[in-house]
Backbone as JSON, one array per atom type, in Angstrom:
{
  "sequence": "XXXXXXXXXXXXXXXXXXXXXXXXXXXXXXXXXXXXXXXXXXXXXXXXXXXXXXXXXXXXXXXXXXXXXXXXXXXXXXXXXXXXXXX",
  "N": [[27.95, 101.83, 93.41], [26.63, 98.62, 92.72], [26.38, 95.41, 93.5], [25.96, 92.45, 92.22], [24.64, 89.08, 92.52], [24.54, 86.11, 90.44], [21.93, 85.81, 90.29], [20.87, 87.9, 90.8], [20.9, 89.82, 88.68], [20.99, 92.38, 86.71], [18.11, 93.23, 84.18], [18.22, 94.23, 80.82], [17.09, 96.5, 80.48], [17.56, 98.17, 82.78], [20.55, 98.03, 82.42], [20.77, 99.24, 80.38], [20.03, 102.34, 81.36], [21.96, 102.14, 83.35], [24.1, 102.92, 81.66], [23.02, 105.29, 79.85], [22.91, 107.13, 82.41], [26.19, 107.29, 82.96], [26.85, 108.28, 80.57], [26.35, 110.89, 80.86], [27.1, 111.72, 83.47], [29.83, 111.35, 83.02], [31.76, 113.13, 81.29], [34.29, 111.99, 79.61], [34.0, 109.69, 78.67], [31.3, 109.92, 77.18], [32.24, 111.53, 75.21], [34.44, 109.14, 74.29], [32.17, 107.04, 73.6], [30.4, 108.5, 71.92], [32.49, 109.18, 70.16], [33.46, 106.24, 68.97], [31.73, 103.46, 68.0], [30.42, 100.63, 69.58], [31.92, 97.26, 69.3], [30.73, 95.01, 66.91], [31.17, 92.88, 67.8], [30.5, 92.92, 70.48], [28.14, 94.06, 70.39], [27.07, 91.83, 69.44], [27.1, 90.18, 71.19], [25.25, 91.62, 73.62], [22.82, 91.24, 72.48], [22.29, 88.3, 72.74], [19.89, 85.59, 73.42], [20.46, 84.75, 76.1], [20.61, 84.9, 79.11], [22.28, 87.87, 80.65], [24.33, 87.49, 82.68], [25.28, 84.75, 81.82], [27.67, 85.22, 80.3], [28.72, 87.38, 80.85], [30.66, 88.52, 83.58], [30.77, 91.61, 85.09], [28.57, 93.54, 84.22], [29.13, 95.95, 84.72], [31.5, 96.89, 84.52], [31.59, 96.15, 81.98], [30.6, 98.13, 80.62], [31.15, 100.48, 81.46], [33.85, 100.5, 80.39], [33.63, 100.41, 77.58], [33.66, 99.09, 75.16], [35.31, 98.91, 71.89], [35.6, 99.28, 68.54], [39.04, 98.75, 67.25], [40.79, 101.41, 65.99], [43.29, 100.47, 65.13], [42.94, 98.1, 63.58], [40.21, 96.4, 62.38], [39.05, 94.02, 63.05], [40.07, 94.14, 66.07], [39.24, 94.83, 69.21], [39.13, 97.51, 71.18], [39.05, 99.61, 74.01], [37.54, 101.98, 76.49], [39.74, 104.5, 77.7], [39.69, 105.56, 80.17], [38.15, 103.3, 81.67], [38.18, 101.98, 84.09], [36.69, 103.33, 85.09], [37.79, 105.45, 87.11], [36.72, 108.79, 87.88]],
  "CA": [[27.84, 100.68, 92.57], [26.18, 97.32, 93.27], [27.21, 94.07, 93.05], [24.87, 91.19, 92.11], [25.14, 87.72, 92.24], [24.0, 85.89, 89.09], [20.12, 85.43, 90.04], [20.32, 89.21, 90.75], [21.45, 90.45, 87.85], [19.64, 93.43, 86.19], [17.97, 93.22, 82.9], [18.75, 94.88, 79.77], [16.77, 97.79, 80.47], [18.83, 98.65, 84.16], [21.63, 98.04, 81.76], [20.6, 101.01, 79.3], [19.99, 103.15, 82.12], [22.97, 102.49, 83.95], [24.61, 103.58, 80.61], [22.67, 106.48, 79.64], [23.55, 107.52, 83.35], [27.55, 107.13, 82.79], [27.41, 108.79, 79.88], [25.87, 112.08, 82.08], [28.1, 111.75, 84.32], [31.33, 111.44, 82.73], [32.73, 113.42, 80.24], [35.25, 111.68, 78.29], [32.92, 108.57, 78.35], [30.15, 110.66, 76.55], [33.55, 111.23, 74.28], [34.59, 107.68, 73.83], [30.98, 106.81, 73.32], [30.26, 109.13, 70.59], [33.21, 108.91, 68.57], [33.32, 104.76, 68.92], [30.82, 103.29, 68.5], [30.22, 99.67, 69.81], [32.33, 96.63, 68.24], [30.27, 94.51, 66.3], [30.86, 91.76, 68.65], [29.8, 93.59, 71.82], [26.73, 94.17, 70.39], [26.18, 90.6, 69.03], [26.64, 89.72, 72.74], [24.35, 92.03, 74.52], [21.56, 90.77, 71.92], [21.99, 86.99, 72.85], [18.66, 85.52, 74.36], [20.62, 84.12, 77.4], [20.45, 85.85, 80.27], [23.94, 88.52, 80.24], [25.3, 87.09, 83.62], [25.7, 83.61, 81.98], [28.92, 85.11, 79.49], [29.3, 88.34, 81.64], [31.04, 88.46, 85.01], [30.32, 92.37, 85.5], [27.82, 93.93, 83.58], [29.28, 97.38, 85.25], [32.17, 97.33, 84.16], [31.54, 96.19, 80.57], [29.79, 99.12, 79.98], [32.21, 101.51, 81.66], [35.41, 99.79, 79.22], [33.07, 100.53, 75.92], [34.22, 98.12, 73.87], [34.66, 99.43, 70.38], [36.46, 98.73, 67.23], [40.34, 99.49, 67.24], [41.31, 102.16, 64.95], [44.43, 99.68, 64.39], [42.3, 97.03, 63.34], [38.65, 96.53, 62.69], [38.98, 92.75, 64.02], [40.46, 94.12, 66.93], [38.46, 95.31, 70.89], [39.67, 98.46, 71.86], [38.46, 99.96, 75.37], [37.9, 102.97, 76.71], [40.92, 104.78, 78.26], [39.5, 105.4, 81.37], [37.47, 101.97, 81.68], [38.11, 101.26, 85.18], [36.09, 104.13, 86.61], [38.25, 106.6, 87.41], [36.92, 109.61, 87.19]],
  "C": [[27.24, 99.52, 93.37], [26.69, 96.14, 93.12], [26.08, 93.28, 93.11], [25.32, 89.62, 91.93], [24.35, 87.19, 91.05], [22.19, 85.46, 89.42], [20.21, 86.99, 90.56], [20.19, 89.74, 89.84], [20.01, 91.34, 87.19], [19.15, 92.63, 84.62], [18.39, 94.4, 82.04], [18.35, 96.78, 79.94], [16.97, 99.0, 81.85], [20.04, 99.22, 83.8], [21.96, 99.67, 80.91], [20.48, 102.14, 80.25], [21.2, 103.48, 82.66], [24.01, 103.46, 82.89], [24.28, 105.22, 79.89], [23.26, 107.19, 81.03], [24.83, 108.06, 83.61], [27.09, 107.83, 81.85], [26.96, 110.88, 80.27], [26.66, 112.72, 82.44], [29.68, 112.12, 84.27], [31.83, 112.2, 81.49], [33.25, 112.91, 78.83], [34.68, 110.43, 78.05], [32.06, 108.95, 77.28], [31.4, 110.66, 75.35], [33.66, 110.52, 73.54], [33.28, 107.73, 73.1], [30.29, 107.33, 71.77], [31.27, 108.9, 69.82], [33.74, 107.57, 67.86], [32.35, 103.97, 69.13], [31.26, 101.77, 68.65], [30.89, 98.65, 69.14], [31.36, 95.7, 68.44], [29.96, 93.08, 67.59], [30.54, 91.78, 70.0], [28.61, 93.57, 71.66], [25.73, 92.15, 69.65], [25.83, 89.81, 70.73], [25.39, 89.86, 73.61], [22.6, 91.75, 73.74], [21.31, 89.32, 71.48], [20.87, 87.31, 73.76], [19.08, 84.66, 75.48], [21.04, 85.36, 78.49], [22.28, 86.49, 80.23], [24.27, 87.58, 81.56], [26.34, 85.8, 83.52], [27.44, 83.76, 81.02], [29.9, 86.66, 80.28], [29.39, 88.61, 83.12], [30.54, 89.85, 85.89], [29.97, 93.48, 84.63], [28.35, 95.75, 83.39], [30.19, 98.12, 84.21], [32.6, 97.02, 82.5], [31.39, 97.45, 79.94], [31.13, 100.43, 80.49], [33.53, 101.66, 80.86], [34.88, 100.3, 78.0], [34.18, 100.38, 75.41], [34.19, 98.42, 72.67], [35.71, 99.01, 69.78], [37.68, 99.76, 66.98], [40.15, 100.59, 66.38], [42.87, 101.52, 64.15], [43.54, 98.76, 63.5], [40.93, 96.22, 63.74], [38.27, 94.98, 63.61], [39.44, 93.14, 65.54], [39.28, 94.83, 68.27], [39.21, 96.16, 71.31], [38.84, 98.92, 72.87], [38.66, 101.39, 76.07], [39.1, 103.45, 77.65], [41.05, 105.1, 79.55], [38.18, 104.26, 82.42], [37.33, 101.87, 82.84], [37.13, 102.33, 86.08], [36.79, 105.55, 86.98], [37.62, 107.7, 86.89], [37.63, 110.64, 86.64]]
}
């Protein structure tokens, strides 16, 4: 993994990679991923025109958490179950 400071930060299309990558890689990500998709407000995020670093601290691990819409409650942010990495 890398770490960037906020004038490093990747663009969107590092972002999709790193993601297509993880979902390769991991299993129950590819899992998650497919059977949740994205909540609504994840994706209104990642398609603001300000640069991601200025509302996201680590781009990494956003993407590794996939953020998707509870199954309790469609207002709600549920996260994947192994978010932090672990594989």
């Amino acid at each position: 993994m890398t770490t960037e400071t906020p004038n490093q930060m990747p663009d969107y299309s590092i972002i999709a990679s790193y993601y297509v990558a993880y979902l390769h890689q991991h299993t129950w990500f590819a899992r998650e991923a497919d059977k949740y998709p994205h909540h609504p407000a994840i994706d209104k995020l990642l398609c603001r025109s300000a640069p991601i670093y200025t509302y996201v601290q680590d781009w990494q691990l956003l993407v590794r958490e996939h953020p998707h819409v509870s199954e309790e409650s469609s207002t709600q942010i549920a996260y994947a179950k192994r978010g932090q990495g672990r594989a």
